[in-house]
C-alpha positions in Angstrom: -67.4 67.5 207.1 -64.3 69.1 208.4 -61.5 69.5 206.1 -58.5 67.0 208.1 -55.2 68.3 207.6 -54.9 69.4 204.2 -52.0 71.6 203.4 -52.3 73.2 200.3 -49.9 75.4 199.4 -51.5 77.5 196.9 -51.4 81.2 197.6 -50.7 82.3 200.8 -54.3 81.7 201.9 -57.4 79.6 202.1 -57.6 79.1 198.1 -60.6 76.8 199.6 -62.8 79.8 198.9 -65.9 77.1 197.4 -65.3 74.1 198.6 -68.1 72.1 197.3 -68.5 70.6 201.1 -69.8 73.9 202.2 -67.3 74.4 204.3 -65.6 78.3 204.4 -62.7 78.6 205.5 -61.4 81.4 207.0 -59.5 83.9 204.9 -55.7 84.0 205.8 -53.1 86.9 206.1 -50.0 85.3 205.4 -48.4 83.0 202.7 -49.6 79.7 204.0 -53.2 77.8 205.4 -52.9 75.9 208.6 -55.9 73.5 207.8 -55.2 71.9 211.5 -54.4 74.8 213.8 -52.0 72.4 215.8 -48.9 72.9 217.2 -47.4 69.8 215.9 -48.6 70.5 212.1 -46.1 71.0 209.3 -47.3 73.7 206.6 -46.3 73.0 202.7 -46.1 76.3 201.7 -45.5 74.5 197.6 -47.4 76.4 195.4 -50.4 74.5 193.6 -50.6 74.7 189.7 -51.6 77.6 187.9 -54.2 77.4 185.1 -52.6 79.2 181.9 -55.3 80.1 179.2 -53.8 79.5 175.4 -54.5 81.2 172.4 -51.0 81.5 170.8 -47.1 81.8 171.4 -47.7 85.4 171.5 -50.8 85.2 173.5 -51.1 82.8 176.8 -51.7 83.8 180.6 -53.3 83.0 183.4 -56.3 84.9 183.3 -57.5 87.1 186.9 -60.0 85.1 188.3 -61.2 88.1 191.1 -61.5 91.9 191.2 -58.0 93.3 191.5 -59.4 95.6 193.5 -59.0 94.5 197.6 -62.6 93.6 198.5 -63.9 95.1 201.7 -64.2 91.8 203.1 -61.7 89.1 204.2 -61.4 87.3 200.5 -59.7 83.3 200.1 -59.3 83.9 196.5 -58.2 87.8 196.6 -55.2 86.4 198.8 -54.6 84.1 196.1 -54.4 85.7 193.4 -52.5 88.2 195.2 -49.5 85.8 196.0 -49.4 83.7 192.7 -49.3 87.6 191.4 -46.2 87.8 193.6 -44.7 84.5 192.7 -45.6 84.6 189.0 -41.6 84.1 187.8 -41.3 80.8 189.6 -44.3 79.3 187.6 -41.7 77.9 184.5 -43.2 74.9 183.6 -46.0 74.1 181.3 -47.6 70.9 180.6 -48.5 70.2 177.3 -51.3 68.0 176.0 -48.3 65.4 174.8 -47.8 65.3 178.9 -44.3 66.8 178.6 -43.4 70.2 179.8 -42.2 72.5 178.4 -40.0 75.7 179.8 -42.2 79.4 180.2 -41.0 82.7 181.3 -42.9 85.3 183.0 -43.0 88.1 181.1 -45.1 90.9 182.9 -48.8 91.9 183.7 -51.5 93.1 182.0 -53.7 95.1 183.3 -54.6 97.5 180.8 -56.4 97.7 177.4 -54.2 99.3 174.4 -56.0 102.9 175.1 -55.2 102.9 178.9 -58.2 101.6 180.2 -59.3 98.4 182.5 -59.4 95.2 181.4 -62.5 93.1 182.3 -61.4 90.3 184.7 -63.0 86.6 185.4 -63.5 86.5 181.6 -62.1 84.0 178.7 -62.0 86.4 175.5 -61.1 85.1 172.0 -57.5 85.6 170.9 -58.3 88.7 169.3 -59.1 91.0 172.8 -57.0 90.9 175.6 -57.4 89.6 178.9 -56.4 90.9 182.3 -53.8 88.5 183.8 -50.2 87.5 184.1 -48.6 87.0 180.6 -46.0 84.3 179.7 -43.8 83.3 176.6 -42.1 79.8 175.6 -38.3 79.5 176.4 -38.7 77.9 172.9 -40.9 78.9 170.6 -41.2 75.1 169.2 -42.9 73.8 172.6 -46.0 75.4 170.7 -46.5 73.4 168.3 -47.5 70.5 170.7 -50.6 72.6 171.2 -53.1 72.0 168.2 -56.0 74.4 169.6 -55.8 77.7 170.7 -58.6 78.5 173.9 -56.9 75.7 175.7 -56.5 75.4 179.5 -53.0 74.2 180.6 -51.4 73.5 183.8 -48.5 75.6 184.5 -46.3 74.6 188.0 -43.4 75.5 189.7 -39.8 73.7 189.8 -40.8 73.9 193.8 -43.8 72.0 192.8 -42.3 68.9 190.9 -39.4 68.3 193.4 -41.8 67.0 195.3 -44.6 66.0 193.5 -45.1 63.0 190.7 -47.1 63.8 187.8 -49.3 60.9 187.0 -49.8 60.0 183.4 -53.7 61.0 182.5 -55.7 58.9 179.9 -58.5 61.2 178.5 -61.8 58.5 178.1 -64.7 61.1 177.4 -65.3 59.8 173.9 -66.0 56.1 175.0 -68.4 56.1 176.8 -67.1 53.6 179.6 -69.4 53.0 182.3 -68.0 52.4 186.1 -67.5 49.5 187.3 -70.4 47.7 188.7 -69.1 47.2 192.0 -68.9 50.8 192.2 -72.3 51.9 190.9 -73.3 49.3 193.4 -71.8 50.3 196.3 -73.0 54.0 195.9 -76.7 53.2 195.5 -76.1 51.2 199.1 -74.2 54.6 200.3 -76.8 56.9 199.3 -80.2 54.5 199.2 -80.7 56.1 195.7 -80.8 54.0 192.6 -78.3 55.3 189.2 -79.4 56.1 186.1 -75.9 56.7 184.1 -72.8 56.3 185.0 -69.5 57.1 183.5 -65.6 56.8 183.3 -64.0 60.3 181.6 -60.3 59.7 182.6 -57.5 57.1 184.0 -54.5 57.6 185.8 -51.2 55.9 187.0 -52.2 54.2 190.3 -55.1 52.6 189.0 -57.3 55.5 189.6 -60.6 56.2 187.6 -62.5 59.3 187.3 -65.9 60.2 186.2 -69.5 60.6 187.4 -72.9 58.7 188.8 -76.2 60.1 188.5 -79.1 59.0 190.1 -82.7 59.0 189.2 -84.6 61.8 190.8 -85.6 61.0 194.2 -88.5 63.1 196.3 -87.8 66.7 194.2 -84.4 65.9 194.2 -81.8 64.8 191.7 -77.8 64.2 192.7 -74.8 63.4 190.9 -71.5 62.5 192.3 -67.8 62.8 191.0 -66.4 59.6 191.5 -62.8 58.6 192.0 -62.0 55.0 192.1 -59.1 53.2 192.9 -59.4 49.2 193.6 -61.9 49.0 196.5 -61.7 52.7 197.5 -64.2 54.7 196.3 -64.6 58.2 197.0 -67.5 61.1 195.8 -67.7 64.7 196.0 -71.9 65.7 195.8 -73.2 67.2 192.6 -76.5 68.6 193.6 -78.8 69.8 190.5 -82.2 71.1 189.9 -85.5 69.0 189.1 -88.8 70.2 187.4 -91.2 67.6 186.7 -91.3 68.8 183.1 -87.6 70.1 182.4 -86.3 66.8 184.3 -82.8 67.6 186.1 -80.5 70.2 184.9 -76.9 70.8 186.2 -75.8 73.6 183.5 -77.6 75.0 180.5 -78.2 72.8 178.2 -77.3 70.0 179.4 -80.0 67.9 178.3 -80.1 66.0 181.7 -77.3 64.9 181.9 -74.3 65.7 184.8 -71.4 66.2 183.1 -68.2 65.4 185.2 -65.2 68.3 185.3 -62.4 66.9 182.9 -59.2 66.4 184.3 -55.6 68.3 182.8 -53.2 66.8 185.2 -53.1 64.6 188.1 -50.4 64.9 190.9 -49.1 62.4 193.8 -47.4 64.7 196.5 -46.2 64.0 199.8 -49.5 64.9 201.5 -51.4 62.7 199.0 -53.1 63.2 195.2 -53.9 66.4 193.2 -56.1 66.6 190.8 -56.8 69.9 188.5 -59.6 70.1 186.7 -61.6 72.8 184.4 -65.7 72.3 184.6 -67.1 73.6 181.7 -70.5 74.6 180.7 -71.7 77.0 177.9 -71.2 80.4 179.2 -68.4 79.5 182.1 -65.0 77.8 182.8 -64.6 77.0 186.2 -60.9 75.8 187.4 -59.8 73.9 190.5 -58.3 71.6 192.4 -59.8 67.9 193.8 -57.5 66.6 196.9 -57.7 63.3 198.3 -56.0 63.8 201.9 -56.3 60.7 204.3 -59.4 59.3 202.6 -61.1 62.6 202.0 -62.0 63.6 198.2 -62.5 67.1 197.9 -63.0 69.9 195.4 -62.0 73.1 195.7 -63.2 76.0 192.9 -60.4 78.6 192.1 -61.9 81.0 189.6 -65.7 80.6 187.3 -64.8 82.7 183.9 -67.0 83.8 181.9 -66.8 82.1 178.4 -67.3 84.8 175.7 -69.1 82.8 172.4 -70.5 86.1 170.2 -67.7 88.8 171.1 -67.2 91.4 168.6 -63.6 92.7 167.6 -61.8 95.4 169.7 -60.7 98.8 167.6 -58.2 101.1 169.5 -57.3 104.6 168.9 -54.0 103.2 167.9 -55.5 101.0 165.1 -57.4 103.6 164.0 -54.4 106.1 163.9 -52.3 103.2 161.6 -55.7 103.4 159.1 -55.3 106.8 159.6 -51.5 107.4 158.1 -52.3 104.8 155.4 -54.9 106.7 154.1 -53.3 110.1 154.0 -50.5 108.4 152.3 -52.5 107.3 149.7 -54.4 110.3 149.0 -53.1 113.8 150.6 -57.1 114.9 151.2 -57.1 112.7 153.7 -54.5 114.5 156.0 -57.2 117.3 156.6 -60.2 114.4 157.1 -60.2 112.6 159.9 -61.9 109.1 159.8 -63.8 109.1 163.3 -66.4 105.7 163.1 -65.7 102.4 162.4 -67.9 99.3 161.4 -66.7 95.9 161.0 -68.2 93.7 157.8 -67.0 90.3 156.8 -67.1 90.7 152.9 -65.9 87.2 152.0 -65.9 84.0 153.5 -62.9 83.9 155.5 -64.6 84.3 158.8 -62.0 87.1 159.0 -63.5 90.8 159.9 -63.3 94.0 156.8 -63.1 97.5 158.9 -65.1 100.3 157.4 -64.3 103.8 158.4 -66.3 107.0 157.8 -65.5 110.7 158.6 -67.6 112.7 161.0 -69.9 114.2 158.7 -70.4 110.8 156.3 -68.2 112.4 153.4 -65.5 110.2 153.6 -64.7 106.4 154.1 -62.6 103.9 153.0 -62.4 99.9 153.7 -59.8 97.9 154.6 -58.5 94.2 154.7 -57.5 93.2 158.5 -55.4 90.1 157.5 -52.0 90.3 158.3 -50.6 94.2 157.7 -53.9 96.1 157.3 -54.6 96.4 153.3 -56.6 99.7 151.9 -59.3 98.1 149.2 -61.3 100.9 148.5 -61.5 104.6 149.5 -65.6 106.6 149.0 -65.8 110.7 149.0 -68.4 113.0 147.9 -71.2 111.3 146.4 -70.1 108.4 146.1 -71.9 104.9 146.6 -70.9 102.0 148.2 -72.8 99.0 147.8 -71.1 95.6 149.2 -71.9 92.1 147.9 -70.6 88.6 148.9 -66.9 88.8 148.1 -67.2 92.1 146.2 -67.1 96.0 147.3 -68.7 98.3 144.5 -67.9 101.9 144.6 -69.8 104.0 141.8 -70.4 107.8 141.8 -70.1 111.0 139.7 -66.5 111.7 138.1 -67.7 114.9 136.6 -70.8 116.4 134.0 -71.8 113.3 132.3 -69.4 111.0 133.6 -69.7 107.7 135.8 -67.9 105.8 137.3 -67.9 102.1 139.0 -65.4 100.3 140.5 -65.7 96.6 141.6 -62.6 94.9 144.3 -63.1 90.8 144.4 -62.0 90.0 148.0 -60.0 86.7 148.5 -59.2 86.1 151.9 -59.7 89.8 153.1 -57.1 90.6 150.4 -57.5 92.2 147.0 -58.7 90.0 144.4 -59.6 91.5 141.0 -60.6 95.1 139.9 -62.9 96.4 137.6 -63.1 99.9 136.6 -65.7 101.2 134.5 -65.8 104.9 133.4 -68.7 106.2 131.3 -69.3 109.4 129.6 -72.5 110.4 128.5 -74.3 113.1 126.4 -77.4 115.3 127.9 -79.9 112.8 126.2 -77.9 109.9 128.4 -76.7 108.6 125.1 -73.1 106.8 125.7 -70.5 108.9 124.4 -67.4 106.6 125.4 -67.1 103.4 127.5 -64.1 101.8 129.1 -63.8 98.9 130.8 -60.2 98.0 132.6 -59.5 94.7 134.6 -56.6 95.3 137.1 -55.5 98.5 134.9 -55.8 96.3 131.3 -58.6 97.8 128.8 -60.9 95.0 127.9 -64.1 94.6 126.1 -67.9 95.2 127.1 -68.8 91.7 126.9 -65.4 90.3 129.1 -66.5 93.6 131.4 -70.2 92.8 132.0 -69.4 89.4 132.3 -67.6 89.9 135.2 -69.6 92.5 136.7 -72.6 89.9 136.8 -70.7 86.7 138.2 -69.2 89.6 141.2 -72.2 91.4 142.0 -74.8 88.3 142.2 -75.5 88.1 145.8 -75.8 92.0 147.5 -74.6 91.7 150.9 -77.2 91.7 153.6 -75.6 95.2 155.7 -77.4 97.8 153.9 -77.1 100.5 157.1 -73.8 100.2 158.8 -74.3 100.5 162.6 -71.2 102.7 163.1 -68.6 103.1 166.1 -67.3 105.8 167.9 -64.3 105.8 170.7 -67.3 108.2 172.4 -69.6 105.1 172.7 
């Protein structure tokens, strides 16, 4: 099917670099797409929204979907990104899930990593490690708190954009499980001589359009699902087409139990050329972002960027982080200006789902761990022969503190901060008989009972890292 006419103004190029019709485009040069190379055809050169990826004020962009790196061959998606890289200040306007907008700023690139090096592209990262992509900031800080969930995908758009186009409201249906209209379902089981097995409306918006998805029963080895926009008698369908084993049944994504799910729909647009619909498609491991036209009866899709959804991602640690430990330490004790903590190993302690760091010198001398939450907090410091031993919620530290003398000192952890301490220093004779005992909690001497007590309730459950697996900036 040949794409009729459709003018979309998104980076300078053929953004249509996977159009689900199979269609490829051509890669342009300049800053527009002539989808009809006629004399007599009028380019909108408007740029198309932007997907911005949320984590906080302080942390939301839209993410570098390709290589930065100019591919070898003629690339849709490189000129894309290329231009909305060039553009990036007149993207101003964010919509937030209340369906107002809200005013954004650009405020630079980033490229880099806090240590200089390359940061990965094509990839959704918790909040904690940074992506590679153009960074924005609110006009207003207070916009934010419209946004309940950080690892959202917005829709961010030009002034350009909505002088011309009319957003249209978008009712979000997933939860009810509303099945298309019969007429519909009908009428698509004529159209494709297949009969369905599950249908399904996911959103509705101004116009009286309807969104959502058809699947049919497997037919000869086969098994297709449709995206489905309806408006009154006008139904149109963009081809799904999944995988059948006789024994798995269909599959469209991983674990998906059988079952197509449709893309789910941010915003909807009605522009001079006709609607715009963007849309994120999400499966376990990947995002995909896009745009779905409908041009002069033609319902298309068009995939920008697939990112790659990171689930188990463990905590970055620059040189720079480890340099703040660093002065910390040295400030607490002056030995520590000529020992240089070189590995790290991060250990969740308590139950806060928050990361402890736990640094060690070269030789395995020295450590110290400390609380990440908020300004980094020091909770313990090791030298020498000295033992640690972690437990749920509880660091011990014991060791020599001279002939005959032992020592113990037990940090409760609340919320990665300091909790209680108890400090136990023993003295005994050459026949191990105890010669003095003191037990102190947070610096006041108590009894052995009130001591042992506490020891017991904090040291009940022993942690299960018994061998850190230590980090080095080398690995």
């Amino acid at each position: 099917m040949k794409i009729k006419k459709i003018l979309l103004a998104i980076a300078a190029t053929a953004f249509v670099a996977a159009c689900h019709n199979g269609q490829q485009p051509a890669a342009g040069t300049g800053d527009t797409l002539l989808a009809d190379d006629t004399p007599e055809e009028v380019v909108d050169t408007t740029p198309m929204p932007m997907f911005l990826y949320y984590h906080n004020p302080d942390n939301m962009q839209v993410v570098f979907w390709i290589s930065l790196a100019k591919p070898d061959e003629p690339s849709a998606n490189w000129d894309l990104q290329q231009r909305t890289r060039r553009i990036a200040s007149q993207y101003t306007k964010l919509l937030l899930p209340n369906g107002k907008f809200a005013d954004v700023k650009f405020i630079g690139e980033q490229t880099k990593d806090p240590d200089g090096g390359d940061l990965e592209v094509f990839a959704l990262h918790h909040d904690y490690a940074p992506s590679a992509g153009l960074n924005y900031a609110f006009e207003n800080k207070k916009d934010a708190k419209a946004i309940k969930y950080g690892g959202t995908m917005l829709v961010l758009v030009t002034d350009e954009y909505l002088e011309s186009h009319k957003m249209l409201a978008v009712k979000d249906l997933s939860s009810r499980q509303k099945k298309m209209p019969t007429t519909v379902v009908k009428k698509l089981e004529e159209q494709y001589g297949m009969k369905a097995l599950r249908s399904i409306v996911t959103s509705e918006f101004d116009g009286g359009y309807s969104f959502g998805s058809v699947q049919f029963k497997p037919k000869g080895g086969k098994v297709l699902a449709l995206q489905v926009l309806a408006c009154g008698d006008s139904v149109y369908s963009i081809e799904e087409w999944g995988q059948y084993d006789k024994t798995e049944g269909p599959t469209w994504n991983v674990d998906d139990g059988g079952e197509y799910i449709p893309s789910h729909i941010l915003a909807a647009f009605e522009g001079p050329n006709g609607i715009d619909i963007c849309f994120i498609h999400g499966a376990p491991e990947s995002t995909v972002t896009g745009w779905m036209t409908l041009r002069d009866g033609q319902f298309e899709s068009f995939e920008m960027g697939m990112f790659y959804n990171y689930i188990d991602e463990p905590r970055p640690f620059w040189k720079k982080d480890m340099a703040k430990l660093q002065k910390i330490l040295e400030k607490h004790d002056p030995v520590f200006k000529s020992v240089k903590m070189a590995k790290w190993c991060h250990v969740y302690i308590d139950n806060d789902d928050e990361p402890e760091i736990w640094l060690h010198s070269d030789n395995d001398e020295y450590g110290a761990i400390f609380g990440l939450k908020g300004e980094p907090q020091l909770l313990c410091t090791e030298s020498g022969n000295d033992k640690v031993i972690l437990y749920h919620g509880t660091i011990s530290v014991c060791g020599s503190c001279g002939n005959g003398c032992f020592s113990m000192e037990l940090t409760t952890l609340k919320d990665s901060r300091k909790g209680d301490r108890l400090e136990l220093k023993r003295n005994t004779a050459p026949d191990n008989s105890i010669i003095s005992e003191e037990y102190r909690l947070n610096g006041k001497i108590i009894d052995k009972s009130e001591g042992e007590k506490f020891k017991q309730q904090a040291t009940q459950q022993e942690h299960y890292l018994k061998s850190p697996s230590w980090n080095t900036f080398n690995d």
